[in-house]
C-alpha positions as semicolon CSV with decimal commas, in nm:
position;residue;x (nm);y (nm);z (nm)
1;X;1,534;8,904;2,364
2;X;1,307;9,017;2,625
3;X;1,467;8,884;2,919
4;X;1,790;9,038;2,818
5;X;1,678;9,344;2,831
6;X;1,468;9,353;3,173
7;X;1,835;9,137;3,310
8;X;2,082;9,428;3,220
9;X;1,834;9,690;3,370
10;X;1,746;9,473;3,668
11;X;2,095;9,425;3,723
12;X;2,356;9,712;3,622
13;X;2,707;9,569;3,592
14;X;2,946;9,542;3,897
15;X;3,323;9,506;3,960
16;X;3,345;9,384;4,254
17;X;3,064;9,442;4,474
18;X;3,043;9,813;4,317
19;X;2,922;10,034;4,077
20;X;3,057;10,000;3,779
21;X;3,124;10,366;3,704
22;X;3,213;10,520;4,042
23;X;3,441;10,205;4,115
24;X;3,635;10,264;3,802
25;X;3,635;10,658;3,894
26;X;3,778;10,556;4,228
27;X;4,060;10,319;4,052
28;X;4,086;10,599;3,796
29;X;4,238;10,876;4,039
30;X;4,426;10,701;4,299
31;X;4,605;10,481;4,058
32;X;4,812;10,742;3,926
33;X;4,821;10,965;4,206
34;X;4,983;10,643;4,458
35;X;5,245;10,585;4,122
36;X;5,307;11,002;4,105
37;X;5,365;10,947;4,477
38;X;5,554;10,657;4,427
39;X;5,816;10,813;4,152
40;X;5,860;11,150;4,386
41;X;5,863;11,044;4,726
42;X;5,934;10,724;4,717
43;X;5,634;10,615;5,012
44;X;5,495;10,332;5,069
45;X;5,205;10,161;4,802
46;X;5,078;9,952;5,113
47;X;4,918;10,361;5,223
48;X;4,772;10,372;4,883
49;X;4,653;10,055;4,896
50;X;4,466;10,110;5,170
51;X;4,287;10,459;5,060
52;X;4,149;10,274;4,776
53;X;4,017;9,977;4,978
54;X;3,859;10,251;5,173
55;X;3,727;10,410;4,870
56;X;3,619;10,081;4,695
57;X;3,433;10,068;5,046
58;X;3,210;10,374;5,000
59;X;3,161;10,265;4,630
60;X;2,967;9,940;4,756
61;X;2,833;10,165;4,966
62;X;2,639;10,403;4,699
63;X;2,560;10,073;4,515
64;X;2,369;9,969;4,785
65;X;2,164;10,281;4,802
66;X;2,132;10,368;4,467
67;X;2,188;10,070;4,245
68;X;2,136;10,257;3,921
69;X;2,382;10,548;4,034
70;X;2,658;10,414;3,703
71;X;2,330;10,507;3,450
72;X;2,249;10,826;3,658
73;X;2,551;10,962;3,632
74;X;2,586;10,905;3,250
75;X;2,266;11,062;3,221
76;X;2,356;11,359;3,371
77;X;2,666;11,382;3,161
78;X;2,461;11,377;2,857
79;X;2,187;11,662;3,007
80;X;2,437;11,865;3,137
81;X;2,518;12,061;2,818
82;X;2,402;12,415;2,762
83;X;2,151;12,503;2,492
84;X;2,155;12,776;2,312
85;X;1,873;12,962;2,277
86;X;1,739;13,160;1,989
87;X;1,540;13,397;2,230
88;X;1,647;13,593;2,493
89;X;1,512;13,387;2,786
90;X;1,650;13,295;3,106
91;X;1,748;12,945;3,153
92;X;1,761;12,662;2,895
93;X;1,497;12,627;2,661
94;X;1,510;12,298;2,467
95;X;1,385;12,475;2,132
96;X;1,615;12,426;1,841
């Protein structure tokens, strides 16, 4: 059970090279904007299919910086929310 545990934090999942997260962010929002593009203006996918290489690019790139960047970034989705406090007080106090 042990080694499970120390494996999935040792290594954070991947797709392809990248970040779990961001990489799926980057597939995500160029997806449907190259098939909005694609329906209007009729352009080439071979453009769009090279922003997201580019993009899938800079992905690995954060993953090689900051491996852990998938687990950061759903941390800071969960610590983001406001408080409310029962004082006045500037800032958030974490009192109930």
């Amino acid at each position: 059970m042990r080694e499970i545990i120390l494996k999935a934090v040792a290594n954070p999942p991947k797709i392809l090279w990248g970040p779990f997260l961001p990489t799926m962010l980057n597939m995500g929002v160029q997806f449907p904007i190259m098939f909005m593009f694609l329906g209007t203006f009729n352009v080439n996918p071979l453009v769009f299919m090279a922003t997201i290489v580019i993009g899938h690019i800079f992905c690995i790139g954060l993953g090689v910086k900051e491996p852990h960047i998938s687990a950061m970034i759903q941390a800071y989705g969960q610590t983001a929310k406001t408080s409310h406090n029962l004082y006045k007080a500037k800032g958030n106090k974490f009192a109930p």
